[in-house]
Each structure stands twice: as structure tokens, then as C-alpha cells.
LOMI-880416 format. One record per atom (N, C-alpha, C): residue number from 1; atom name; x, y, z; residue in three letters. Coordinates in nm, 2 decimals. Layout:
+-----+----+--------+--------+--------+-----+
:   i : at :     xx :     yy :     zz :  aa :
+-----+----+--------+--------+--------+-----+
: NUM : CA :      X :      Y :      Z : ala :
...
+-----+----+--------+--------+--------+-----+
This chain:
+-----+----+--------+--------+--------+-----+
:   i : at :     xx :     yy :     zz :  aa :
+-----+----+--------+--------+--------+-----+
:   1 :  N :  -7.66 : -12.80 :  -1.43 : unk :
:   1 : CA :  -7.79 : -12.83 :  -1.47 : unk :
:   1 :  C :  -7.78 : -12.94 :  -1.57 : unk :
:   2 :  N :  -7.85 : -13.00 :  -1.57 : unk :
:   2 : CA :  -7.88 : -13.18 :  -1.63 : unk :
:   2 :  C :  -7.95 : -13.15 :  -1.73 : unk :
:   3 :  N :  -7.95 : -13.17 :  -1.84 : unk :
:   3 : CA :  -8.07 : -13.13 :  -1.97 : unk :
:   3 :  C :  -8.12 : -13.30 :  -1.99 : unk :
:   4 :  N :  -8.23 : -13.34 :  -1.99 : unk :
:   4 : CA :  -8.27 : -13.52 :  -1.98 : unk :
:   4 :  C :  -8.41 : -13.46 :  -2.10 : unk :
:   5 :  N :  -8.43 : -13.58 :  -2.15 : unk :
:   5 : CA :  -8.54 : -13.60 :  -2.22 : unk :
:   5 :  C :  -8.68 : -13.75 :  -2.16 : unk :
:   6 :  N :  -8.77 : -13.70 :  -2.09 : unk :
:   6 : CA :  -8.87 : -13.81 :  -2.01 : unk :
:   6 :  C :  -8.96 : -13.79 :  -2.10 : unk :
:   7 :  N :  -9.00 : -13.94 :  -2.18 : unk :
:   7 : CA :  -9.14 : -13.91 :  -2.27 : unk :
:   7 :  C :  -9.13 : -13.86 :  -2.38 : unk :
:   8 :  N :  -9.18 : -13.74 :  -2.42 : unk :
:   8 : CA :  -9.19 : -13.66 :  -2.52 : unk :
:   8 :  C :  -9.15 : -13.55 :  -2.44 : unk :
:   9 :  N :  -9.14 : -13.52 :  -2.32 : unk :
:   9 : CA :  -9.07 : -13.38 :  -2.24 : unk :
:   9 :  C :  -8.94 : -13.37 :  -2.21 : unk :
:  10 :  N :  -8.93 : -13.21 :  -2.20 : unk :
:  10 : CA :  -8.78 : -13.19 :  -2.12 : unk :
:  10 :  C :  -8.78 : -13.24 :  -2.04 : unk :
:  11 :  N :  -8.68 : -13.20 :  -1.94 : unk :
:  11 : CA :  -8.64 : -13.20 :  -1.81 : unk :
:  11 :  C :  -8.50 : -13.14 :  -1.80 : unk :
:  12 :  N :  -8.50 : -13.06 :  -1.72 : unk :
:  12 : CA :  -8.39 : -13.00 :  -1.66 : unk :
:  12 :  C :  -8.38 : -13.02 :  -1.50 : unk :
:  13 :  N :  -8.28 : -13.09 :  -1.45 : unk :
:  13 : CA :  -8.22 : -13.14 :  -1.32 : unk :
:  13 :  C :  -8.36 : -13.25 :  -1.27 : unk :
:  14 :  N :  -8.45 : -13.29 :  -1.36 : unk :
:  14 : CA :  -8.55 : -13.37 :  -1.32 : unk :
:  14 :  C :  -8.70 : -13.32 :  -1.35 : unk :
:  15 :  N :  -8.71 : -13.22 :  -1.33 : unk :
:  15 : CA :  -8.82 : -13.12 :  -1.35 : unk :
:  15 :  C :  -8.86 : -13.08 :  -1.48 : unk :
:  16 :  N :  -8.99 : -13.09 :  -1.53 : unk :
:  16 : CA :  -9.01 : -13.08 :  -1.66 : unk :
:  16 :  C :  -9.03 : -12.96 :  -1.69 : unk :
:  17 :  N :  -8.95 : -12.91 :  -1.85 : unk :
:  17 : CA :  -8.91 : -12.79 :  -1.89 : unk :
:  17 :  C :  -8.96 : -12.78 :  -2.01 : unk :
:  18 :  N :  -8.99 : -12.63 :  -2.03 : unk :
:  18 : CA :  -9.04 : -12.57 :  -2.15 : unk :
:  18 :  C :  -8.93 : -12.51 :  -2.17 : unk :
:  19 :  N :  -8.83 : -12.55 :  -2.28 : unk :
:  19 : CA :  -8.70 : -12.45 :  -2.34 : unk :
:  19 :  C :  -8.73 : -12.35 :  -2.41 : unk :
:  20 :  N :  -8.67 : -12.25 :  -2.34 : unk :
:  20 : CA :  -8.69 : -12.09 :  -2.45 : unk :
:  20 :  C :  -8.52 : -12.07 :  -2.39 : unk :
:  21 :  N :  -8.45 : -12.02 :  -2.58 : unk :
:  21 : CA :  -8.33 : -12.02 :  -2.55 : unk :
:  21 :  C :  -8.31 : -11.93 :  -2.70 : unk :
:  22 :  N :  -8.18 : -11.90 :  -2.71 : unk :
:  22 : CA :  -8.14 : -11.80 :  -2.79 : unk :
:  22 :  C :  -7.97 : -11.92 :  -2.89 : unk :
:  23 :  N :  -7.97 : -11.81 :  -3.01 : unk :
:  23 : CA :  -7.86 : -11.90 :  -3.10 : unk :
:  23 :  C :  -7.75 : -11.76 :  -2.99 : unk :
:  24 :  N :  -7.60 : -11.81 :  -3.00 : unk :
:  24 : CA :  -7.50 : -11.75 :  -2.93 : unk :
:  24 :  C :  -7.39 : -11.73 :  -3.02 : unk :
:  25 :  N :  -7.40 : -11.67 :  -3.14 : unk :
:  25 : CA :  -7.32 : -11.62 :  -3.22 : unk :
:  25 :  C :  -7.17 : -11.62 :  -3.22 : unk :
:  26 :  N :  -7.07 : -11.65 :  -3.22 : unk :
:  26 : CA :  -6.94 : -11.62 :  -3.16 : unk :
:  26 :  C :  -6.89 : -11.63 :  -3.06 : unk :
:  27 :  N :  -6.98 : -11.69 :  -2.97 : unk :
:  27 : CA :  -6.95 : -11.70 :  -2.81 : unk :
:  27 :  C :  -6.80 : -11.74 :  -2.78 : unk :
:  28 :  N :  -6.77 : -11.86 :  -2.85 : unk :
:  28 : CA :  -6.61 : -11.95 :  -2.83 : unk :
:  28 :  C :  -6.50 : -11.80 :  -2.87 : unk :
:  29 :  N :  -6.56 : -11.64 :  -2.98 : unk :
:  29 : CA :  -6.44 : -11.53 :  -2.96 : unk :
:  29 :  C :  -6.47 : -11.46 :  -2.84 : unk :
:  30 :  N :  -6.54 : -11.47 :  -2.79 : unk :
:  30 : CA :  -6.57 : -11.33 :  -2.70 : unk :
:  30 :  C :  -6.48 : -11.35 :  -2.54 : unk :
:  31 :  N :  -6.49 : -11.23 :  -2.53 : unk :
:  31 : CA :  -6.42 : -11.27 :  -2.41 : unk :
:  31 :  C :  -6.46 : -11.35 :  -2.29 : unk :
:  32 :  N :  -6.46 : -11.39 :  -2.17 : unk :
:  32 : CA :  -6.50 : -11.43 :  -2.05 : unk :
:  32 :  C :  -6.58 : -11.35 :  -1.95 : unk :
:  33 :  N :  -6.58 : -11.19 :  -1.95 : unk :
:  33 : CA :  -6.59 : -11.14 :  -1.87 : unk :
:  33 :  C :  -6.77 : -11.06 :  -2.00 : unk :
:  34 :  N :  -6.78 : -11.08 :  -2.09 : unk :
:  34 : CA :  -6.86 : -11.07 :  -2.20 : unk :
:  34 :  C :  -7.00 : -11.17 :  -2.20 : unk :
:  35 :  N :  -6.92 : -11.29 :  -2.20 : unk :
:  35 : CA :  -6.96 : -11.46 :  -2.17 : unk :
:  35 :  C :  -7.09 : -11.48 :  -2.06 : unk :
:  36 :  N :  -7.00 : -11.42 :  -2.00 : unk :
:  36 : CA :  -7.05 : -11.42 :  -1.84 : unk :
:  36 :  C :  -7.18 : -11.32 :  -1.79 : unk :
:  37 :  N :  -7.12 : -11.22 :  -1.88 : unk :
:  37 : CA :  -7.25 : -11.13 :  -1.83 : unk :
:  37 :  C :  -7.38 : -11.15 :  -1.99 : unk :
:  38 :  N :  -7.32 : -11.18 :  -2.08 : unk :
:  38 : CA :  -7.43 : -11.25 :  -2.14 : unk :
:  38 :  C :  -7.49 : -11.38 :  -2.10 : unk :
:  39 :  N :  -7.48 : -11.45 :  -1.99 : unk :
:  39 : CA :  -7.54 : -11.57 :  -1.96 : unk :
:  39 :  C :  -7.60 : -11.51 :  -1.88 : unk :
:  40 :  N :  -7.59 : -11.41 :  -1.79 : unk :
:  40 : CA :  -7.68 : -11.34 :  -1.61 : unk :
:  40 :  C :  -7.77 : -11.28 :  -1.72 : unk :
:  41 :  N :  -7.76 : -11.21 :  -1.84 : unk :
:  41 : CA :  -7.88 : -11.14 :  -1.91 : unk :
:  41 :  C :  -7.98 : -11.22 :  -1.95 : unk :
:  42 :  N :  -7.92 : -11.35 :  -1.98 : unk :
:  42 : CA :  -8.04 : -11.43 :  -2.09 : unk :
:  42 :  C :  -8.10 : -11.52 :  -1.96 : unk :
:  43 :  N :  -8.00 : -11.54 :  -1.88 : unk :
:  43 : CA :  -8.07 : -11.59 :  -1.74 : unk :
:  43 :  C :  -8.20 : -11.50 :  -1.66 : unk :
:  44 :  N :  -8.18 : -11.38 :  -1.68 : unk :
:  44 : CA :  -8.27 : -11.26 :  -1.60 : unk :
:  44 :  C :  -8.36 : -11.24 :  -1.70 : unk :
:  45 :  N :  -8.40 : -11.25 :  -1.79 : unk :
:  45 : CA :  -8.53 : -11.27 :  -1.92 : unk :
:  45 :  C :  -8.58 : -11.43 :  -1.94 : unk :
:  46 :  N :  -8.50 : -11.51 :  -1.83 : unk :
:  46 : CA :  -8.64 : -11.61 :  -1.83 : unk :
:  46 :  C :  -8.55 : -11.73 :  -1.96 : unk :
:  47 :  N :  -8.44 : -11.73 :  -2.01 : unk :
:  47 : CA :  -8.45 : -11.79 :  -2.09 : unk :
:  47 :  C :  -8.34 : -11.96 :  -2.04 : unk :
:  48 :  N :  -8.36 : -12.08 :  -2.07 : unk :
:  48 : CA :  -8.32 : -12.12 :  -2.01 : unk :
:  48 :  C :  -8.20 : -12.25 :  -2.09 : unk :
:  49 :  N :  -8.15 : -12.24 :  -2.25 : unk :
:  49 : CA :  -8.09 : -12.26 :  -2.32 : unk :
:  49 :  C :  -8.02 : -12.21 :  -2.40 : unk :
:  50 :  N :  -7.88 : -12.21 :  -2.48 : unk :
:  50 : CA :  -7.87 : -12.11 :  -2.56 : unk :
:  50 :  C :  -7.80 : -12.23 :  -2.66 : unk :
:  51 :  N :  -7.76 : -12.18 :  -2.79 : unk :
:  51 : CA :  -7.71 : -12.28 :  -2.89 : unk :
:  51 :  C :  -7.58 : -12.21 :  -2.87 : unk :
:  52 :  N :  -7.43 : -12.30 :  -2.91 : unk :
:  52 : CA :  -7.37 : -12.19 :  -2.93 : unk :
:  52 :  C :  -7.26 : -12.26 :  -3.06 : unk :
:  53 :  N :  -7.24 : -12.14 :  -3.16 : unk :
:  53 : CA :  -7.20 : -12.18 :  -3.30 : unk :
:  53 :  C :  -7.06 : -12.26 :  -3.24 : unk :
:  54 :  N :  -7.06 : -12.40 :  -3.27 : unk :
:  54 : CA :  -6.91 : -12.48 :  -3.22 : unk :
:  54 :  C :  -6.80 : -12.45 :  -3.39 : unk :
:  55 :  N :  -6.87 : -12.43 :  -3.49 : unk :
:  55 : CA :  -6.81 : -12.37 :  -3.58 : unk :
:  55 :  C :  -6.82 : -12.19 :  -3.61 : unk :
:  56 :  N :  -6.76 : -12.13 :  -3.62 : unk :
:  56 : CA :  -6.76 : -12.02 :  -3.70 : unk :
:  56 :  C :  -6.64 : -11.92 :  -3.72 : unk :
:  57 :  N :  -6.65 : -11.92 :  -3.88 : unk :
:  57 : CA :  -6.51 : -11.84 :  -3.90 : unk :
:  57 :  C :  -6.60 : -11.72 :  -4.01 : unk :
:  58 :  N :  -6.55 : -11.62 :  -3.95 : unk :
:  58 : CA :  -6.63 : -11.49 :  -4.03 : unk :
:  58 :  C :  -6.49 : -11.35 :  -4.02 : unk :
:  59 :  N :  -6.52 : -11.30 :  -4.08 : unk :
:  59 : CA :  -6.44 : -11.17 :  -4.15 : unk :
:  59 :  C :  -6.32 : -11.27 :  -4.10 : unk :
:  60 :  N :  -6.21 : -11.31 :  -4.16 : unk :
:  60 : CA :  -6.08 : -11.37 :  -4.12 : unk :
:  60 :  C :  -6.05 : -11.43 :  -3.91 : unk :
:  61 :  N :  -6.17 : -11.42 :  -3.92 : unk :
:  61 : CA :  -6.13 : -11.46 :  -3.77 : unk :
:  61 :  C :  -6.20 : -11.60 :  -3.72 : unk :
:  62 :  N :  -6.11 : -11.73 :  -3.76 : unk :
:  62 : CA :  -6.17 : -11.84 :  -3.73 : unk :
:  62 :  C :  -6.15 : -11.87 :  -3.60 : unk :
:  63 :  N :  -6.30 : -11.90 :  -3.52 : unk :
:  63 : CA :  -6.27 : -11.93 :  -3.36 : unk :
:  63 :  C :  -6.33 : -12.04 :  -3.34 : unk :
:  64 :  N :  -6.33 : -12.17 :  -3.49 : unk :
:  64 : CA :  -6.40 : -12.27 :  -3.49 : unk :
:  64 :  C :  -6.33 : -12.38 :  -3.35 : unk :
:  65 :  N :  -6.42 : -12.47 :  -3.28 : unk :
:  65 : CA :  -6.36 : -12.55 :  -3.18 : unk :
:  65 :  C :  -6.36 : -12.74 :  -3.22 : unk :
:  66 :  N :  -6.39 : -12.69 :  -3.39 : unk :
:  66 : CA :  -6.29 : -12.81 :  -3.41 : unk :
:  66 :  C :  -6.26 : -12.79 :  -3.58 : unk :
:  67 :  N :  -6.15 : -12.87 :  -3.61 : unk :
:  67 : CA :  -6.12 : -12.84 :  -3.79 : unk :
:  67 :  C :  -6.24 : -12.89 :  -3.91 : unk :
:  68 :  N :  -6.20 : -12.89 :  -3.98 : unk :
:  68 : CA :  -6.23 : -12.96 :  -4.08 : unk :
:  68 :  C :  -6.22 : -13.11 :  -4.08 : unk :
:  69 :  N :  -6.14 : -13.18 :  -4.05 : unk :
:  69 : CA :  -6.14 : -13.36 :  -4.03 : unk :
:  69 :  C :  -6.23 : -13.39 :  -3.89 : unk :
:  70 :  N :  -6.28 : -13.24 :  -3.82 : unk :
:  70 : CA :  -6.36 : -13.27 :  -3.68 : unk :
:  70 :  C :  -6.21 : -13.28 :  -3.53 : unk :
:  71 :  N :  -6.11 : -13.27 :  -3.53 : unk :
:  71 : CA :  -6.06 : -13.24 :  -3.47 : unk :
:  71 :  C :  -6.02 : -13.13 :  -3.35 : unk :
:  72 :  N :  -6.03 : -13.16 :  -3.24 : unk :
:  72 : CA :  -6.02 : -13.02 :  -3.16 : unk :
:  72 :  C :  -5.96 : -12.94 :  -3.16 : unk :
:  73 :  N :  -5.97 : -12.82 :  -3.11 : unk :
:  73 : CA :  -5.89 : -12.68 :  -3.21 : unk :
:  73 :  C :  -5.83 : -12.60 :  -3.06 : unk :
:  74 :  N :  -5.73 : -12.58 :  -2.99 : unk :
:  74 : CA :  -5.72 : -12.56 :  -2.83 : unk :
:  74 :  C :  -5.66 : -12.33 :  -2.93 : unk :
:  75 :  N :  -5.77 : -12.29 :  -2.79 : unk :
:  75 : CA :  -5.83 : -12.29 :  -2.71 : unk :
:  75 :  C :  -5.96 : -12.30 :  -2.72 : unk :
:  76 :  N :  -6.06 : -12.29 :  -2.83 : unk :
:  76 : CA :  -6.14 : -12.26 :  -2.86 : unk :
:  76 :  C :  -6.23 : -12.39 :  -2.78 : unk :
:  77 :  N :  -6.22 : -12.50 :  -2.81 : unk :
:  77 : CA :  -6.30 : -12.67 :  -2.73 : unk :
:  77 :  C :  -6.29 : -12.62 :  -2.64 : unk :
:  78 :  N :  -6.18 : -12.60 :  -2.58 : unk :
:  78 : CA :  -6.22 : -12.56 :  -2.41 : unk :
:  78 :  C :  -6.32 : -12.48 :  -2.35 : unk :
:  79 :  N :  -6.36 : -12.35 :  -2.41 : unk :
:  79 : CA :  -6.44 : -12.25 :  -2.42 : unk :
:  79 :  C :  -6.58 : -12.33 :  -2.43 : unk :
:  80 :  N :  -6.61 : -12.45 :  -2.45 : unk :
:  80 : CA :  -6.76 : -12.48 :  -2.43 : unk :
:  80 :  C :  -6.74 : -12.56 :  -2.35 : unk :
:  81 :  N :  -6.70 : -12.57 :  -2.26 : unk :
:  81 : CA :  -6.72 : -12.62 :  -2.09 : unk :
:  81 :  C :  -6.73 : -12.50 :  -2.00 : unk :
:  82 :  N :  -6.83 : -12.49 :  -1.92 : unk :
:  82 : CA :  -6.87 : -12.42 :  -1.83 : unk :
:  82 :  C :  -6.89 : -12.46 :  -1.69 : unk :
+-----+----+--------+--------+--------+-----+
């Protein structure tokens, strides 16, 4: 799916879009099999974007996907390609 901006509108794969989408908290720790079935849920309620935190380090567990100088962090960068 293509996310484009025509005008003052979305578009998604060409088609003009109304985004309704959710923030994805931790996504880059969770597992795949987690991932996955949180995308078919937010997909089956209509929603058609999600943000997902490219930084976050909380209770000692940093699963940021890039450092502090902005450098990529492996495995975590990988995890936002779909």
C-alpha cells in the first residue's frame, strides 16, 4: 500500500483516504507472531494507519531502531519493514 498526498488529500494506492489509525507502542519489542495479529485486528475495525514508536526504551528494555547519533540499531530497523 502506497501512502501519497494529491492536493490537500490522502491517497492510498491512488484512491482518496480518510486516515484513522492508532499510535503502536513497542511494536519494534513484540514478537512477530503478536505483530501480526495486531495488524489483522486494527485492520478488521476499519483502521487504516498506525504510528509506530522508532524510539523507545522503557523499564530497562531499549528496543530503540536507531541510537542517539541517529544510527541504525540491528535488529530492531529491520522490524519496520513489512
Amino acid at each position: 500500500m502506497r501512502l501519497r498526498v494529491r492536493g490537500s488529500k490522502f491517497t492510498l494506492d491512488g484512491r482518496e483516504a480518510f486516515l484513522i489509525g492508532a499510535s503502536y507502542y513497542g511494536a519494534l519489542g513484540a514478537p512477530e507472531e503478536f505483530i501480526k495479529r495486531d495488524l489483522d485486528d486494527l485492520s478488521r475495525l476499519g483502521l487504516n494507519w498506525i504510528r509506530v514508536w522508532a524510539t523507545w526504551d522503557a523499564y530497562g528494555n531499549d528496543i530503540s531502531a536507531v541510537d542517539k547519533a541517529g544510527m541504525p540499531r540491528a535488529p530492531f530497523i529491520g522490524k519496520l519493514r513489512w
